[in-house]
C-alpha positions as CSV (number, residue, x, y, z in Angstrom):
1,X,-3.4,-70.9,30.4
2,X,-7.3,-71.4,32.0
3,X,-9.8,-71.1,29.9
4,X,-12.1,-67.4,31.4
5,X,-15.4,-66.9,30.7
6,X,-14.3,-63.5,29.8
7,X,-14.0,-64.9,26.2
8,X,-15.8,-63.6,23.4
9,X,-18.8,-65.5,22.5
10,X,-19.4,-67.0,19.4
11,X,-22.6,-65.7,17.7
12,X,-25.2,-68.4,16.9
13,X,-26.0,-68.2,13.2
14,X,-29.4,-67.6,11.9
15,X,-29.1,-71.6,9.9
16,X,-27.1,-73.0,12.5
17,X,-30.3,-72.2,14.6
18,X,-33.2,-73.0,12.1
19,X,-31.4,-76.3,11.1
20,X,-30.3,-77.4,15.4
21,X,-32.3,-80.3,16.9
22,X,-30.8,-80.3,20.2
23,X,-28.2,-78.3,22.0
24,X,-25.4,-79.7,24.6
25,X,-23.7,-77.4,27.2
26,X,-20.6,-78.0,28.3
27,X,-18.7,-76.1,31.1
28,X,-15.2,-75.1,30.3
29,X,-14.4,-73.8,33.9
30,X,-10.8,-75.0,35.0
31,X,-9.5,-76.0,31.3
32,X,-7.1,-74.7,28.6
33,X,-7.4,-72.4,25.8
34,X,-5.8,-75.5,24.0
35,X,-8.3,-77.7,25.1
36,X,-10.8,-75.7,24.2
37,X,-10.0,-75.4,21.0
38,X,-9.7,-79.1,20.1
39,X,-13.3,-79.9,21.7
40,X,-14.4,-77.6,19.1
41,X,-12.2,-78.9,16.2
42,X,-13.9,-82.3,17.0
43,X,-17.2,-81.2,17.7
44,X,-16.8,-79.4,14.0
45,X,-15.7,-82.7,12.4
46,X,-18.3,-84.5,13.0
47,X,-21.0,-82.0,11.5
48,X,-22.3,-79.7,14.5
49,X,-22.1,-76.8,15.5
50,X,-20.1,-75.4,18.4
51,X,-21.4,-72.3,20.5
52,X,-19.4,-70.0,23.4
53,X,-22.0,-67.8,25.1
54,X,-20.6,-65.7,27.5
55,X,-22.3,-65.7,30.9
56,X,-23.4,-61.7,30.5
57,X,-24.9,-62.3,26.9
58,X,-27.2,-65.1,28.3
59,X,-28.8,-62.7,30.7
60,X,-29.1,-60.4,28.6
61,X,-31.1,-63.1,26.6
62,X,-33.2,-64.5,28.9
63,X,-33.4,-61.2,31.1
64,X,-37.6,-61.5,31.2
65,X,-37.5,-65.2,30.7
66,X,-40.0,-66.7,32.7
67,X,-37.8,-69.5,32.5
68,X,-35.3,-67.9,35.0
69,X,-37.0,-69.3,38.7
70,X,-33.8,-69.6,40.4
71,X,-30.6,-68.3,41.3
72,X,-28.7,-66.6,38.5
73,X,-25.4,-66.2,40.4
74,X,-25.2,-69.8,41.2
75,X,-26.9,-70.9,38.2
76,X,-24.7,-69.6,35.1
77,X,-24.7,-73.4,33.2
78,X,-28.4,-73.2,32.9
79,X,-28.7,-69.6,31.7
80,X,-26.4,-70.6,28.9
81,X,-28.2,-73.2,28.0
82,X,-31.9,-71.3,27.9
83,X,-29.8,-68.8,25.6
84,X,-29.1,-71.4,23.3
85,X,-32.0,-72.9,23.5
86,X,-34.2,-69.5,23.6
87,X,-32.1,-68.8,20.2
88,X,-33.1,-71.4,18.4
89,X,-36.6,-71.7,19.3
90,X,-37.2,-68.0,18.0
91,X,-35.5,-68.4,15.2
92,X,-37.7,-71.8,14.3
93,X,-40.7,-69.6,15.4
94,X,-39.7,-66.9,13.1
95,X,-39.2,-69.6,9.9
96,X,-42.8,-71.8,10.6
97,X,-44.3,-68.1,10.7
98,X,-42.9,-67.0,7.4
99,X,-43.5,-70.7,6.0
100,X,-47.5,-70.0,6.8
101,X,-47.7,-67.0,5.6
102,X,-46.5,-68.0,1.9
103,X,-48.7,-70.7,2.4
104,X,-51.4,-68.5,2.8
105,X,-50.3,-66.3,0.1
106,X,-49.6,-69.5,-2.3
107,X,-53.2,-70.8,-1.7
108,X,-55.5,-69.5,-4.5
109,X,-58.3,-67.6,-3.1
110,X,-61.7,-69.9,-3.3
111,X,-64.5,-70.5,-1.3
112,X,-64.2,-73.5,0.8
113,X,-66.8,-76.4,-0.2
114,X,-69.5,-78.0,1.7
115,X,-69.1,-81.7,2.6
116,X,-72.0,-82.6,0.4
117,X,-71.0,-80.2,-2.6
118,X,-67.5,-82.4,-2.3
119,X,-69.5,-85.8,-2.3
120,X,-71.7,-84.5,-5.2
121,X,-69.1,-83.5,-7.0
122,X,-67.0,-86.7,-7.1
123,X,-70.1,-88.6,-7.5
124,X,-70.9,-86.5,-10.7
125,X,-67.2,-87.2,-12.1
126,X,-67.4,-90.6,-11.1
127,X,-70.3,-91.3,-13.5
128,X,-68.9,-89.2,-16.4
129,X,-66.1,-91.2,-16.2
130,X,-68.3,-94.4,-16.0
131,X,-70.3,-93.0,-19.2
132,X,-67.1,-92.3,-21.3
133,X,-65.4,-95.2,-20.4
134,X,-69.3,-97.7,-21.6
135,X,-69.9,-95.8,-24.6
136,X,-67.0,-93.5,-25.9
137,X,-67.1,-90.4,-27.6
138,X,-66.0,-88.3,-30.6
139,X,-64.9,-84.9,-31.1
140,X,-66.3,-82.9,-34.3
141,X,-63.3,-83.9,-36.8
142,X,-63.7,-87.8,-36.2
143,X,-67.9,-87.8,-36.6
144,X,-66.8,-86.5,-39.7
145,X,-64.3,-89.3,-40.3
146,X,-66.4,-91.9,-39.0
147,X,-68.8,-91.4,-42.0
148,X,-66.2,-90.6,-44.5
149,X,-66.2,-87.1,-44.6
150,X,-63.4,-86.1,-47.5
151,X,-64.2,-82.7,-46.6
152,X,-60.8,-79.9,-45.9
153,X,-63.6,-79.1,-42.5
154,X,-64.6,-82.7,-40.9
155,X,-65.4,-80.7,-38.4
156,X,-68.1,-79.0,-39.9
157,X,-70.8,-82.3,-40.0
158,X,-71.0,-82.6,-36.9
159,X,-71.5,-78.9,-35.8
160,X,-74.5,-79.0,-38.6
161,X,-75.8,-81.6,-36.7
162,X,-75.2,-79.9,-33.1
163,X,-76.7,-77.0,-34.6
164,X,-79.6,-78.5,-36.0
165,X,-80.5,-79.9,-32.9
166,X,-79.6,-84.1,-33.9
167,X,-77.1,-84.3,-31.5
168,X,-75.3,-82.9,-28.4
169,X,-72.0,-82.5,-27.1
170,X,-70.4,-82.6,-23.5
171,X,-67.4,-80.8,-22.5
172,X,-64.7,-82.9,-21.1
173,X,-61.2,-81.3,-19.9
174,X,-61.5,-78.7,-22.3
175,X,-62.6,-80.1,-25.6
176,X,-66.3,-81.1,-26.5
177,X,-66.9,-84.8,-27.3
178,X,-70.3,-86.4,-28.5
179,X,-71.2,-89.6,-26.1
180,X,-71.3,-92.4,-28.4
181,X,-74.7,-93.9,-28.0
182,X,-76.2,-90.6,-30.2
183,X,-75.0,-92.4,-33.1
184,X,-76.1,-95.8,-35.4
185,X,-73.4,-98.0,-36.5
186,X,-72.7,-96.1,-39.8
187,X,-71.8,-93.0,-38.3
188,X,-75.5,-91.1,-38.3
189,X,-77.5,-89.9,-35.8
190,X,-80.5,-91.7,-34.0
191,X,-83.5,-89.8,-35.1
192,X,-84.2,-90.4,-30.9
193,X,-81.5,-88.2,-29.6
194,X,-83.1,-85.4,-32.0
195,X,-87.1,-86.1,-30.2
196,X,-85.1,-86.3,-26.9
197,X,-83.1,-82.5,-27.0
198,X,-86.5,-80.9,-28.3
199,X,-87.6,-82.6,-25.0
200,X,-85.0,-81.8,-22.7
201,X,-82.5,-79.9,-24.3
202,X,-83.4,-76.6,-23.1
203,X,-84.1,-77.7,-19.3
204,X,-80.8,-79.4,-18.4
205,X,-77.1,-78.8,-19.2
206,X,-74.9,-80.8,-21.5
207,X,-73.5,-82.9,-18.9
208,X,-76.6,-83.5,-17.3
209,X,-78.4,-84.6,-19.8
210,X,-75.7,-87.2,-20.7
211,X,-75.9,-88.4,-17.3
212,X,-79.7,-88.8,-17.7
213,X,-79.3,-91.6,-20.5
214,X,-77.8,-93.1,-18.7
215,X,-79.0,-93.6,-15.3
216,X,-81.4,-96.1,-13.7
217,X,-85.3,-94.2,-14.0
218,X,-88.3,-94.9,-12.4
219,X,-90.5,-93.7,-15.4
220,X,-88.5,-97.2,-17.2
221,X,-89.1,-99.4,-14.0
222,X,-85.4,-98.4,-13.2
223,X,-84.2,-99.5,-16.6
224,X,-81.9,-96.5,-18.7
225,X,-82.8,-94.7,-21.7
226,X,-79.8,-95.5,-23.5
227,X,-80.7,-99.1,-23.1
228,X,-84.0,-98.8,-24.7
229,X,-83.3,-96.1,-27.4
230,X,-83.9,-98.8,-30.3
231,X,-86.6,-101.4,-28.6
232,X,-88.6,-99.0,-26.7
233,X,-88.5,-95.7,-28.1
234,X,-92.2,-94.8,-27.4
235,X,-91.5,-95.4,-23.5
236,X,-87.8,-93.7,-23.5
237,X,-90.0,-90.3,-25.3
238,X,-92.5,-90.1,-22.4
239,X,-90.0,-91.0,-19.9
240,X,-88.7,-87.6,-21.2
241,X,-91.8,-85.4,-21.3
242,X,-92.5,-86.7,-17.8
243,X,-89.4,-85.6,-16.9
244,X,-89.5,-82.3,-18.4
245,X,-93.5,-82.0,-16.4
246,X,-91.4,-82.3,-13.3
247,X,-88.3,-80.2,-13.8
248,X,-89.1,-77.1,-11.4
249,X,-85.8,-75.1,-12.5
């Protein structure tokens, strides 16, 4: 028995078409049903997928194609194949589309950076991490072990001294830590750090004022304050109220 076109066609599935890379037409004019049905078999074996579009179903596809600049009656192998090939590329269409929009949805709703903010920003974190990394730091409870606190509350030392304006605290991925260089080698605060806050405690934030110890200034001949806090405390103090002259906000 030949093989008509008059078959019906086999309906492209919505994953065969999202997952296809490349389609392969093949025209079945002057061969079996038999035949036909083992070029599918094998086709199937070896992973793909195997398509019968019937010559009126890929007109009806492709009827406003702009594809379509020549002869359809003479032409019926290449209006299957732009069906096939029409298929699958609206159905990839269809898949990117929904992909972006749950990107979109996904993406938390922010406003977009400057360059320079970025730059500032991962020079700011760079030198925080410089600053832990030189001098370390302590939460509340170990201040109050590092003196031997036998208090139940260890904490509460060292938020006495935060209070009482000795010492200061910078907030680091959630939990507050006290820079090491605040502190003599017994565990007590340098009576420096308490001159420095009434200086500049209330004119920069936490962080900022960390970062001042510790960076190169021109009032020190490019030296930094947490160098000098024990042989030049005089010059690290004015180095501070000049600093606090010039502070505009």
């Amino acid at each position: 028995m030949e093989y008509r076109e008059e078959r019906a066609a086999t309906p492209l599935s919505e994953d065969e078409g999202q997952r296809a890379l490349a389609a392969f037409l093949l025209d079945f004019k002057g061969i079996t049903v038999p035949q036909v049905a083992a070029i599918g078999e094998a086709v199937r074996q070896h992973g793909f997928a195997y398509v019968t579009v019937k010559n009126t179903l890929a007109l009806v596809s492709v009827r406003d194609s702009p594809l379509l600049e020549f002869d359809r009656s003479r032409d019926p192998l290449r209006l299957k194949l732009i069906a096939i090939l029409k298929s699958i590329y609206m159905r990839r269409l269809a898949m990117k589309q929904q992909m972006e929009q749950l990107i979109e949805a996904m993406t938390p709703q922010a406003a977009v950076p400057l360059p320079a903010q970025v730059l500032q920003a991962r020079r700011n974190a760079s030198a925080r991490d410089a600053l832990l990394r030189e001098f370390g730091a302590m939460t509340s409870a170990q201040i109050g072990e590092n003196v031997g606190s036998r208090s139940p509350n260890r904490a509460a030392l060292a938020h006495r001294w935060k209070s009482d304006g000795r010492i200061f605290a910078v907030s680091h991925q959630g939990t507050n830590y006290f820079p090491g260089f605040q502190f003599k080698e017994d565990g007590q605060p340098l009576e420096l750090i308490a001159q420095i806050l009434g200086i500049l405690g209330s004119k920069r934030e936490p962080w900022e004022l960390a970062l001042w110890f510790t960076a190169n200034n021109g009032w020190l001949a490019g030296r930094r304050p947490v160098d000098l806090l024990s042989e030049e405390p005089v010059e690290v103090i004015t180095a501070a109220e000049r600093e606090a002259e010039n502070q505009f906000f």
